[in-house]
Backbone as ProteinMPNN parsed JSONL, in Angstrom:
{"seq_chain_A": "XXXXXXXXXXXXXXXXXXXXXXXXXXXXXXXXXXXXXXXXXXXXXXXXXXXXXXXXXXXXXXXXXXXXXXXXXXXXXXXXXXXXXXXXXXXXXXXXXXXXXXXXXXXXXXXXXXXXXXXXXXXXXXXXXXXXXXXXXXXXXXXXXXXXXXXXXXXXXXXXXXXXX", "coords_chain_A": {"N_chain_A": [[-85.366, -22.814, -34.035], [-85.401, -24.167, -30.967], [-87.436, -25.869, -28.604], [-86.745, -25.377, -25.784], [-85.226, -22.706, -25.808], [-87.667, -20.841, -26.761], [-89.585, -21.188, -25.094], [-87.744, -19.732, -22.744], [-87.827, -17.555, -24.236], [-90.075, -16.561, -24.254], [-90.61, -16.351, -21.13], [-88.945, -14.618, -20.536], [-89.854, -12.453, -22.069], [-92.371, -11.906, -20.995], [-91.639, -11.061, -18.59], [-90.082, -8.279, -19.062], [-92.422, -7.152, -20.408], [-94.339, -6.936, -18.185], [-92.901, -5.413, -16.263], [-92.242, -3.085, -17.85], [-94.72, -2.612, -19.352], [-96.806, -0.809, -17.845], [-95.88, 1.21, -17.215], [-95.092, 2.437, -19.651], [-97.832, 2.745, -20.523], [-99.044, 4.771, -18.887], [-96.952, 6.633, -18.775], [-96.532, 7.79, -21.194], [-98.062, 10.121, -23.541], [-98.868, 10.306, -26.536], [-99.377, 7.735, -28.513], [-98.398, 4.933, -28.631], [-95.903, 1.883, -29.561], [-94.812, -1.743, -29.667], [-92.002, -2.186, -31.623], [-90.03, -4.355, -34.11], [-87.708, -7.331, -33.128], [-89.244, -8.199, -30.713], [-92.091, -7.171, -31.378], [-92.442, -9.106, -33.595], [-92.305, -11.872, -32.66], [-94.515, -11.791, -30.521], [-96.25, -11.809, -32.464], [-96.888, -14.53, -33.531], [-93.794, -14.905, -35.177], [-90.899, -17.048, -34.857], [-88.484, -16.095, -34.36], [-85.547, -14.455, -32.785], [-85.106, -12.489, -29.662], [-83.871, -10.001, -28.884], [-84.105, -7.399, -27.204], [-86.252, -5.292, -26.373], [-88.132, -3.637, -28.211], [-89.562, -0.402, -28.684], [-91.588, 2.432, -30.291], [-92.078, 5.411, -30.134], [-93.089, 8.785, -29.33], [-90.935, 11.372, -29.486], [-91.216, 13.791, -27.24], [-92.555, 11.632, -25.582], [-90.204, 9.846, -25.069], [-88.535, 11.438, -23.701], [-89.915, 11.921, -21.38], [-89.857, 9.346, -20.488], [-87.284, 8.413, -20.582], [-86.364, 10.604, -17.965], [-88.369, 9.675, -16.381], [-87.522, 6.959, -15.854], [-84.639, 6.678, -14.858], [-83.099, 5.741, -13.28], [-82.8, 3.576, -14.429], [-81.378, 3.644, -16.777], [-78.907, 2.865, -19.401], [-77.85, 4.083, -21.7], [-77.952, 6.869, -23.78], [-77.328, 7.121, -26.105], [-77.166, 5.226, -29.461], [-76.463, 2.406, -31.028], [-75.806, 0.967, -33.945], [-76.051, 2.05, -36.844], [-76.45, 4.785, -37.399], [-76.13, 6.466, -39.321], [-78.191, 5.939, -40.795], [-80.818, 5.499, -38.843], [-82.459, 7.784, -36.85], [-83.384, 9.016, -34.123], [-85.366, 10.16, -30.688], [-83.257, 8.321, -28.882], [-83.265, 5.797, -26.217], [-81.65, 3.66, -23.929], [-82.925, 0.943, -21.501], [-81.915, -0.888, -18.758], [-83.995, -3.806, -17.694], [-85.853, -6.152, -16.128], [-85.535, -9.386, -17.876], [-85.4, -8.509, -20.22], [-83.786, -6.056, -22.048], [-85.062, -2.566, -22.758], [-85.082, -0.686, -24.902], [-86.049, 2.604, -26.217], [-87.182, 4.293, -28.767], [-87.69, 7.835, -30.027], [-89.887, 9.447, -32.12], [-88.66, 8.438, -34.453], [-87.2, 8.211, -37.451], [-86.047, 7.018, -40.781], [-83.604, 7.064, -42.785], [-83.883, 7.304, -46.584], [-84.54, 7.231, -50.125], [-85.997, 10.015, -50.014], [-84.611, 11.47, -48.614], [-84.48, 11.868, -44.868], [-87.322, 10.385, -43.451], [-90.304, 10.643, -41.317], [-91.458, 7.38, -38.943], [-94.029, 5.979, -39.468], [-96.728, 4.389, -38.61], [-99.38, 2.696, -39.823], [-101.407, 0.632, -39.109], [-102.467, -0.659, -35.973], [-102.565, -3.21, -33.8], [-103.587, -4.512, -30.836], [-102.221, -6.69, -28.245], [-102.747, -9.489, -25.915], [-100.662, -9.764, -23.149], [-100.466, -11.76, -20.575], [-102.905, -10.474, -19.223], [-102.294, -8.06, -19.69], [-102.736, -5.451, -22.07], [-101.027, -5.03, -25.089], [-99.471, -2.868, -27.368], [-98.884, -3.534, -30.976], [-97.297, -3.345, -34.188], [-99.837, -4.4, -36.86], [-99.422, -7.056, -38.559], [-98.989, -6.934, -41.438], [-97.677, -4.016, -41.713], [-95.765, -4.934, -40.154], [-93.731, -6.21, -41.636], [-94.058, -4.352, -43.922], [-92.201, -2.239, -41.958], [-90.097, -3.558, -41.906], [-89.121, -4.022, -44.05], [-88.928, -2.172, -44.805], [-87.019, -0.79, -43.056], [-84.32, -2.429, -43.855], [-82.29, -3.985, -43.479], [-80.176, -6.985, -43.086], [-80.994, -8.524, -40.798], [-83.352, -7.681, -40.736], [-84.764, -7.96, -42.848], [-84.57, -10.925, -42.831], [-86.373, -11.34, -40.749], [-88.689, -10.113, -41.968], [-89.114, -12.161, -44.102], [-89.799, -13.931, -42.293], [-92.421, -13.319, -41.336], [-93.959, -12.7, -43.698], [-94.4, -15.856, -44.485], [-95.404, -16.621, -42.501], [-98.066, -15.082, -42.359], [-99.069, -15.926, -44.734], [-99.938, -18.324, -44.427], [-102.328, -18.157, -42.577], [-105.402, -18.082, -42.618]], "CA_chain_A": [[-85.356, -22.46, -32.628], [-85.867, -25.18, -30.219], [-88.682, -25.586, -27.536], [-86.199, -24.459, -24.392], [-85.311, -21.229, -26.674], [-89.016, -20.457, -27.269], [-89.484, -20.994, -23.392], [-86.828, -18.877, -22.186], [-87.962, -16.104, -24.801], [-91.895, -16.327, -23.272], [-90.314, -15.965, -20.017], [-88.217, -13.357, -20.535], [-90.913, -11.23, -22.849], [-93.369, -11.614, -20.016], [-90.805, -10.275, -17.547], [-90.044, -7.382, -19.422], [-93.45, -6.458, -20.282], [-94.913, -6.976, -17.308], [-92.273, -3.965, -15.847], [-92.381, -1.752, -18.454], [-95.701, -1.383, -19.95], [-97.82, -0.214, -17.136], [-95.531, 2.604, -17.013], [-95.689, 3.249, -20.648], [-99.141, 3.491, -20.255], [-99.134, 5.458, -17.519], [-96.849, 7.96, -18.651], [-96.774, 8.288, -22.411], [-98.779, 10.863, -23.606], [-98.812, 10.08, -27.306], [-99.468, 6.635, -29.026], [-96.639, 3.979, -28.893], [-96.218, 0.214, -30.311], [-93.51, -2.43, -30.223], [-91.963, -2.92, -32.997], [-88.586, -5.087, -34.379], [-88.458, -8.735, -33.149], [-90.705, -8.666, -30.095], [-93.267, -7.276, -31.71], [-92.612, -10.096, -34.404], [-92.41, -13.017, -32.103], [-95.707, -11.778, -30.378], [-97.383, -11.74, -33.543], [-96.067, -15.614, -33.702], [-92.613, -15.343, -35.522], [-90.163, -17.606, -34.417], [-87.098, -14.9, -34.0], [-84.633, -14.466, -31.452], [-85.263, -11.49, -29.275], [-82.285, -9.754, -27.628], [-84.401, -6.838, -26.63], [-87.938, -4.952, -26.63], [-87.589, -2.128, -29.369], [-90.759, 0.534, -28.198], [-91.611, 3.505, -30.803], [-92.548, 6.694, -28.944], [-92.615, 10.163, -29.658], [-89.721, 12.087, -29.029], [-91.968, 13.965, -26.055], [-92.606, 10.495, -24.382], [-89.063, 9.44, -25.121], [-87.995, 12.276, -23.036], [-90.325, 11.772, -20.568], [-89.541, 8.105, -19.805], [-86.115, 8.924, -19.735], [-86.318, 10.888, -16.819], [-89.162, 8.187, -15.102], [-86.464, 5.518, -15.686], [-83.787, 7.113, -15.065], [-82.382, 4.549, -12.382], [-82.45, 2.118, -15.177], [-81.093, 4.362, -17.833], [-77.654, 2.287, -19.715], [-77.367, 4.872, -22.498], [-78.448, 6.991, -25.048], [-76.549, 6.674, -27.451], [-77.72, 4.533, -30.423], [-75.018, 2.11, -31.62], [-74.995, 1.037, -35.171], [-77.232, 2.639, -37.893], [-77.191, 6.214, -37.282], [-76.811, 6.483, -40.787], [-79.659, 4.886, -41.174], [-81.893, 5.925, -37.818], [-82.388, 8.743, -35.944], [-84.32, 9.176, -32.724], [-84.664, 10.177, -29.662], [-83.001, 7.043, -28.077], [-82.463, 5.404, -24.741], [-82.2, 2.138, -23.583], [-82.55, 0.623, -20.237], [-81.834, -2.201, -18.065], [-85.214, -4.047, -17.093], [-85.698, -7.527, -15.938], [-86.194, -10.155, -18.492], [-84.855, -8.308, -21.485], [-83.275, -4.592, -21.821], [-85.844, -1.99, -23.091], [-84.992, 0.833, -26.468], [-87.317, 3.194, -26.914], [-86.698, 5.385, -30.065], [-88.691, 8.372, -30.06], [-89.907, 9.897, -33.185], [-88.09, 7.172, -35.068], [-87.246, 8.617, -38.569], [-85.461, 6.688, -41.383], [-82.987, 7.677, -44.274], [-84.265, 6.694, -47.954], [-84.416, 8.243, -50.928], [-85.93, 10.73, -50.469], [-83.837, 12.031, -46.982], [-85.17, 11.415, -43.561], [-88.697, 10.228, -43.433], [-90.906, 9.889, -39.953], [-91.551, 6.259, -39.254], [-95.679, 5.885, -38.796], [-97.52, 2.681, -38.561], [-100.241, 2.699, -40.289], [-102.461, -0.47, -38.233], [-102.098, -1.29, -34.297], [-103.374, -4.483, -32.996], [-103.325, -4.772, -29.293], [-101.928, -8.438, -27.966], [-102.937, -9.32, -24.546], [-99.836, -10.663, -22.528], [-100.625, -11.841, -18.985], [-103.391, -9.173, -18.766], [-101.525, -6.578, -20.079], [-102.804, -4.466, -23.592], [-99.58, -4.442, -25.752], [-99.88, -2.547, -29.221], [-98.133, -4.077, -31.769], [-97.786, -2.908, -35.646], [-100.451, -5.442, -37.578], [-98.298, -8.06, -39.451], [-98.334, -6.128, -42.631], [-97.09, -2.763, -41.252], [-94.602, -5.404, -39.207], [-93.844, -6.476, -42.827], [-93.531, -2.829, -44.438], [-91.729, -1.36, -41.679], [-88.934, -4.59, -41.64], [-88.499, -4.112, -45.768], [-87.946, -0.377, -45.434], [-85.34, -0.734, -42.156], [-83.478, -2.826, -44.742], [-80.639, -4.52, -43.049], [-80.247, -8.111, -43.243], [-81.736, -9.301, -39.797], [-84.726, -7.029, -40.969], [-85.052, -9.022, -44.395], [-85.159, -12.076, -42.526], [-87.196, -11.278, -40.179], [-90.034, -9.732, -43.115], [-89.484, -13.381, -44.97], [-90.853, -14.702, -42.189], [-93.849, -12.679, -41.094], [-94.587, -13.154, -44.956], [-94.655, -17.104, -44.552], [-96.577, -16.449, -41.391], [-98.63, -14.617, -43.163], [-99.478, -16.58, -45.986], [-100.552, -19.762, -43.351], [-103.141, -17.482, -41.947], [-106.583, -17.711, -43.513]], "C_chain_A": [[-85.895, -23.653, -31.855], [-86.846, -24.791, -28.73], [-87.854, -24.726, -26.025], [-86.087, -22.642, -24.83], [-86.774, -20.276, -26.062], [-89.176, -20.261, -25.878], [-89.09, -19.679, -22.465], [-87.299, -17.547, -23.116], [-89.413, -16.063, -24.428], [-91.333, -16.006, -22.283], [-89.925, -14.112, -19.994], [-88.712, -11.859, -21.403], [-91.743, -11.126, -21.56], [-92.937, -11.204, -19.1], [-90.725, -8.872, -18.098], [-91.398, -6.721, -19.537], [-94.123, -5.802, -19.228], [-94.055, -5.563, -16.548], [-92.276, -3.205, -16.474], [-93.68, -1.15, -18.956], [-96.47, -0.806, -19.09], [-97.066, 1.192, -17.133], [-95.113, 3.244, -18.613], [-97.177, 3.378, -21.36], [-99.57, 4.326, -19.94], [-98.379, 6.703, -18.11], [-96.482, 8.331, -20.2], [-98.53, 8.913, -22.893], [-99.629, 10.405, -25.298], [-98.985, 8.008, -27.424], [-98.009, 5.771, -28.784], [-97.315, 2.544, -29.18], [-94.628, 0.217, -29.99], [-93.325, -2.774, -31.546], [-90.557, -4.188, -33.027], [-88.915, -6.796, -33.934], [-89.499, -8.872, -31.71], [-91.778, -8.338, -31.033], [-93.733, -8.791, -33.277], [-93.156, -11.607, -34.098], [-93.666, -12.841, -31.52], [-96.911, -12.3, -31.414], [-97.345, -13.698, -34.298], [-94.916, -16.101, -34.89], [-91.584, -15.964, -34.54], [-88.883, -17.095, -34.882], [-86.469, -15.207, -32.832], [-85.029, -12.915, -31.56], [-84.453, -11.221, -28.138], [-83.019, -9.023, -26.993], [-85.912, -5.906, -26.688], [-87.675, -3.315, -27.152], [-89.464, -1.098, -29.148], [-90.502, 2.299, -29.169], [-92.311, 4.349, -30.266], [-92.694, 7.771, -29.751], [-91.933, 10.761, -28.748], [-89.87, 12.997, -27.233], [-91.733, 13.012, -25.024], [-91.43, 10.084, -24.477], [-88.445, 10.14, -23.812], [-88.665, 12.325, -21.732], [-90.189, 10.388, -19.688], [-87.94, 8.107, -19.459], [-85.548, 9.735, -18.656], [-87.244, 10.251, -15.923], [-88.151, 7.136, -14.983], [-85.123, 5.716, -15.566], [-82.674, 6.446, -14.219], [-82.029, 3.531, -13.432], [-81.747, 2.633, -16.259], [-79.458, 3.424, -18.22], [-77.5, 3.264, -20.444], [-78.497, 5.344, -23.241], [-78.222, 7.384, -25.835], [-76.625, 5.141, -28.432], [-76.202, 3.974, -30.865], [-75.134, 2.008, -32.426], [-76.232, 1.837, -35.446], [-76.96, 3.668, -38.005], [-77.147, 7.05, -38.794], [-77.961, 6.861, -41.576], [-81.146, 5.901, -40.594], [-81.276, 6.903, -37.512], [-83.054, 8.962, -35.171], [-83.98, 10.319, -31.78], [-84.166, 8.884, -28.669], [-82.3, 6.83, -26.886], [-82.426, 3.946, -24.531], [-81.354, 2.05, -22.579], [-82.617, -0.612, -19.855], [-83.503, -2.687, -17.102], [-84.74, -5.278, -16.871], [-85.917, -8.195, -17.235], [-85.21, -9.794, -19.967], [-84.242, -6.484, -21.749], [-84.404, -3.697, -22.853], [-85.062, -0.842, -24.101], [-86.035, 1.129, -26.526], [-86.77, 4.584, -27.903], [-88.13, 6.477, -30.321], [-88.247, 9.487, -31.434], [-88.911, 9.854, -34.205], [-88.231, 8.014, -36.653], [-85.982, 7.69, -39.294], [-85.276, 7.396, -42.657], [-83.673, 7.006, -45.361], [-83.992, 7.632, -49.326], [-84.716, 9.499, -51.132], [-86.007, 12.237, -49.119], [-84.569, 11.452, -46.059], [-86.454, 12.261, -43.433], [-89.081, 9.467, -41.673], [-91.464, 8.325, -40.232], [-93.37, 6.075, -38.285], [-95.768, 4.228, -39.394], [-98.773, 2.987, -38.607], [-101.754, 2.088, -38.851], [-101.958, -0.738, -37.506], [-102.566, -1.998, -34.011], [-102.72, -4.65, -31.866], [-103.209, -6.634, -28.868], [-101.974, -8.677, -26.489], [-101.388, -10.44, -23.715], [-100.089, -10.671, -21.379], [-101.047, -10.918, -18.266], [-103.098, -7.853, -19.269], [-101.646, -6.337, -21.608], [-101.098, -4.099, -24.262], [-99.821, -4.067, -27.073], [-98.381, -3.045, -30.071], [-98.041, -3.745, -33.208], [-98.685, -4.308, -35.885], [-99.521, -6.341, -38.194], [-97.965, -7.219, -40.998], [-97.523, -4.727, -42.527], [-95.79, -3.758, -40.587], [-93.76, -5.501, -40.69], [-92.931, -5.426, -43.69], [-91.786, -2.173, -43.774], [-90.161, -2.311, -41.857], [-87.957, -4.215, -42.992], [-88.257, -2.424, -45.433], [-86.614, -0.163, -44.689], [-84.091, -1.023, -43.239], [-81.83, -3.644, -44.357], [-80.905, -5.823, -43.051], [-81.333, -8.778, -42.386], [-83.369, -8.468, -40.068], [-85.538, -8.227, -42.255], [-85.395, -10.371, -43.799], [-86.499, -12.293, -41.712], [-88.776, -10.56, -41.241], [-90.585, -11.178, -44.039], [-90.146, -14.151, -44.16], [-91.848, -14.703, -41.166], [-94.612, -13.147, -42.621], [-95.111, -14.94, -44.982], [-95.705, -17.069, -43.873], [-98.502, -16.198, -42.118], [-99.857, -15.274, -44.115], [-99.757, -18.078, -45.06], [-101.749, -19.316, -43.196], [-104.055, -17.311, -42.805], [-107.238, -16.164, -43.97]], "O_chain_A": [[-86.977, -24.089, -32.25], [-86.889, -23.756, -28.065], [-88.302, -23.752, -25.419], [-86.668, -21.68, -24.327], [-86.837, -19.373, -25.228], [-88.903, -19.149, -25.428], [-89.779, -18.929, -21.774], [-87.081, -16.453, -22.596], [-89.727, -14.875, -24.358], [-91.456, -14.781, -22.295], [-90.396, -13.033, -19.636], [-88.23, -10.726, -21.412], [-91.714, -9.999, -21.066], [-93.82, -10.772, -18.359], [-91.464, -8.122, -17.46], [-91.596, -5.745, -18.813], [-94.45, -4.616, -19.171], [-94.806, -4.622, -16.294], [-92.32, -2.134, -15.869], [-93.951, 0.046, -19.065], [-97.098, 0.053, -19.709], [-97.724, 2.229, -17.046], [-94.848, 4.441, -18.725], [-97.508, 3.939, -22.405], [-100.512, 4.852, -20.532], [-98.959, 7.787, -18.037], [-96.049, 9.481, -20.277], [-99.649, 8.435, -22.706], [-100.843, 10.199, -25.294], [-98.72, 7.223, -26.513], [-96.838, 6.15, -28.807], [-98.474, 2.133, -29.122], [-93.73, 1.059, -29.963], [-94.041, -3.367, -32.354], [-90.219, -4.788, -32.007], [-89.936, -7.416, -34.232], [-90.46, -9.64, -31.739], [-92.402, -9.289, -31.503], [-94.815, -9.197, -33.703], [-93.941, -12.313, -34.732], [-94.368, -13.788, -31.875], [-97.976, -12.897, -31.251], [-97.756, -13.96, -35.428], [-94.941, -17.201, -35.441], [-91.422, -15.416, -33.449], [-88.261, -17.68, -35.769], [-86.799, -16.073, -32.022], [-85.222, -12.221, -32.559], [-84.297, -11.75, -27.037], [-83.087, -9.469, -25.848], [-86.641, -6.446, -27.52], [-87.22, -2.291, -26.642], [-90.431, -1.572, -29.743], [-89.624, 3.119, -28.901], [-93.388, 3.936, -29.836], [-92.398, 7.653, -30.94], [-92.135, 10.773, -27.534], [-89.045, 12.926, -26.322], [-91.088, 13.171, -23.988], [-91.332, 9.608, -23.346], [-87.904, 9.447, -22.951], [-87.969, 12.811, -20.84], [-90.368, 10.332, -18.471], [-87.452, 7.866, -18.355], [-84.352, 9.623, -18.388], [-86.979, 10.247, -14.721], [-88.038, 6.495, -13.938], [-84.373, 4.941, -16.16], [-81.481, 6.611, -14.47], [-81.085, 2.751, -13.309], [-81.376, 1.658, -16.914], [-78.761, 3.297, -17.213], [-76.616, 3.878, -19.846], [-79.573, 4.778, -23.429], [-78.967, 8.142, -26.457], [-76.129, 4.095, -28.014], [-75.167, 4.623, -31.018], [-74.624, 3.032, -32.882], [-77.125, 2.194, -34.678], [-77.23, 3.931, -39.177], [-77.883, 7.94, -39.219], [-78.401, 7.612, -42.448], [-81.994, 6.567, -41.186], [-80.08, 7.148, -37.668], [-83.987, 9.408, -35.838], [-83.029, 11.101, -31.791], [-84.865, 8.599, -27.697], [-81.239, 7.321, -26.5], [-83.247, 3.179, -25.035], [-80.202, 2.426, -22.359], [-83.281, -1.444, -20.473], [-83.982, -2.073, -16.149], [-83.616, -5.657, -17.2], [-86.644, -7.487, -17.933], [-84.514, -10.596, -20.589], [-85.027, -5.816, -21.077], [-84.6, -4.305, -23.906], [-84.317, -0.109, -23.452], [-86.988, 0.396, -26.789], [-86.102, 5.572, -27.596], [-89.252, 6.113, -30.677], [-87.197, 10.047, -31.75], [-88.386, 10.825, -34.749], [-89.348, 8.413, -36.983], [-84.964, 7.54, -38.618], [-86.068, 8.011, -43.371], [-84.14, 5.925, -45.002], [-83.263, 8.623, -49.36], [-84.173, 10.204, -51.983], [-86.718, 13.202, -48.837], [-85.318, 10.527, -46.371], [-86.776, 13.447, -43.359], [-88.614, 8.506, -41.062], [-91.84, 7.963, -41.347], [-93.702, 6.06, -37.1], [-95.211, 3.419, -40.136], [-99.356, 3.492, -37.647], [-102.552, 2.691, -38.133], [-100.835, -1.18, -37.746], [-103.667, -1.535, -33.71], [-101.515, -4.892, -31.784], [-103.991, -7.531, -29.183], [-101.188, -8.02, -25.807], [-101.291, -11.661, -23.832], [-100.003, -9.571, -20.834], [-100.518, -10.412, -17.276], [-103.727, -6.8, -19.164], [-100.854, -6.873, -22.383], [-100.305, -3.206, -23.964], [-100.333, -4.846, -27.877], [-97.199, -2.897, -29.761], [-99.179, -3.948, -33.631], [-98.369, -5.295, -35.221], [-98.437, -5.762, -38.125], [-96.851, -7.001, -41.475], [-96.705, -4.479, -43.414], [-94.716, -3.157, -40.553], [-92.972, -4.559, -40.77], [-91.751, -5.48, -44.035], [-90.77, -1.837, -44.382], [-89.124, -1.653, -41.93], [-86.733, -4.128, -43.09], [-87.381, -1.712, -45.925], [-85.564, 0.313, -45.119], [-83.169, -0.244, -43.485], [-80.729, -3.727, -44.901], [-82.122, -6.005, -43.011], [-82.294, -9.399, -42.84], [-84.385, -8.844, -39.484], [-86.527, -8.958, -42.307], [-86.407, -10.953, -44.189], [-87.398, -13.11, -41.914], [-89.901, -10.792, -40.798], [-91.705, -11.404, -44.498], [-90.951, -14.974, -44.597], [-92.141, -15.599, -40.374], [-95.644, -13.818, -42.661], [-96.192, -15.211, -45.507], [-96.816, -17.37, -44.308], [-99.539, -16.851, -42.237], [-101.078, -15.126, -44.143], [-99.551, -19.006, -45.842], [-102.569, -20.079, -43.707], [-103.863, -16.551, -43.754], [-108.215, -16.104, -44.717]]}, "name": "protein", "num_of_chains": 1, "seq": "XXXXXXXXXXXXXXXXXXXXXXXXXXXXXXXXXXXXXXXXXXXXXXXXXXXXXXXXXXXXXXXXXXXXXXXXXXXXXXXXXXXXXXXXXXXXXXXXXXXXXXXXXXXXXXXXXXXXXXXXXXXXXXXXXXXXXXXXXXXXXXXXXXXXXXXXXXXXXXXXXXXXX"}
């Protein structure tokens, strides 16, 4: 990734944040975290981040979807569903488009399992408390998604990782 990249994806994380989390502060009731590649690149992976992936419960899912409902693009989940199941929406914000998947459950062996995060570490962006899974839960949750851009993205939180005293 080159330095303009990196640039343009600080910009455009600190735009997004900056509009959405005060109001999932504000009106989630329940716990939430980013997860996918923001919460990767926060945690300093060098990813590409198309968009800001926010785990909810199904409650606050439903509740931000009618607070945001001006911004609302869909909710309808495109690939995976296989895979995932939520309650999902995703909207048009500045900076970067917002998903929030509430009460996020994945297929495995042994059927569809809720998706918890163990450890939250809060990351301060421009003032603003953002919870983030810990790097090993980022880690976990990347190797259980299981899809390619997940795998890469787990190889290199693991490098990360393994730098870090």
């Amino acid at each position: 990734m080159n330095a303009s990249a990196d640039i343009d994806t600080a910009a455009a994380l600190r735009e997004v944040l900056a509009a959405s989390v005060p109001d999932l502060h504000r009106y989630c009731r329940d716990p939430w975290t980013l997860i996918g590649s923001g919460a990767a690149w926060l945690i300093g992976a060098k990813v590409t981040v198309a968009d800001l992936d926010v785990l909810t419960s199904a409650r606050d899912a439903e509740t931000l979807i009618d607070r945001w409902r001006e911004r609302l693009e869909t909710t309808m989940a495109s690939a995976g569903a296989e895979r995932f199941r939520s309650r999902f929406a995703r909207f048009v914000f500045p900076g970067l488009a917002v998903e929030i998947m509430g009460g996020l459950e994945v297929s495995g062996g042994a059927g569809w399992e809720p998706v918890r995060i163990g450890e939250i570490i809060a990351v301060d962006v421009a003032g603003l408390r953002v919870p983030i899974p810990a790097v090993e839960e980022q880690i976990h949750l990347l190797e259980r998604f299981g899809r390619p851009k997940d795998s890469r993205r787990a190889a290199l939180l693991k490098s990360l990782h393994k730098e870090r005293p």
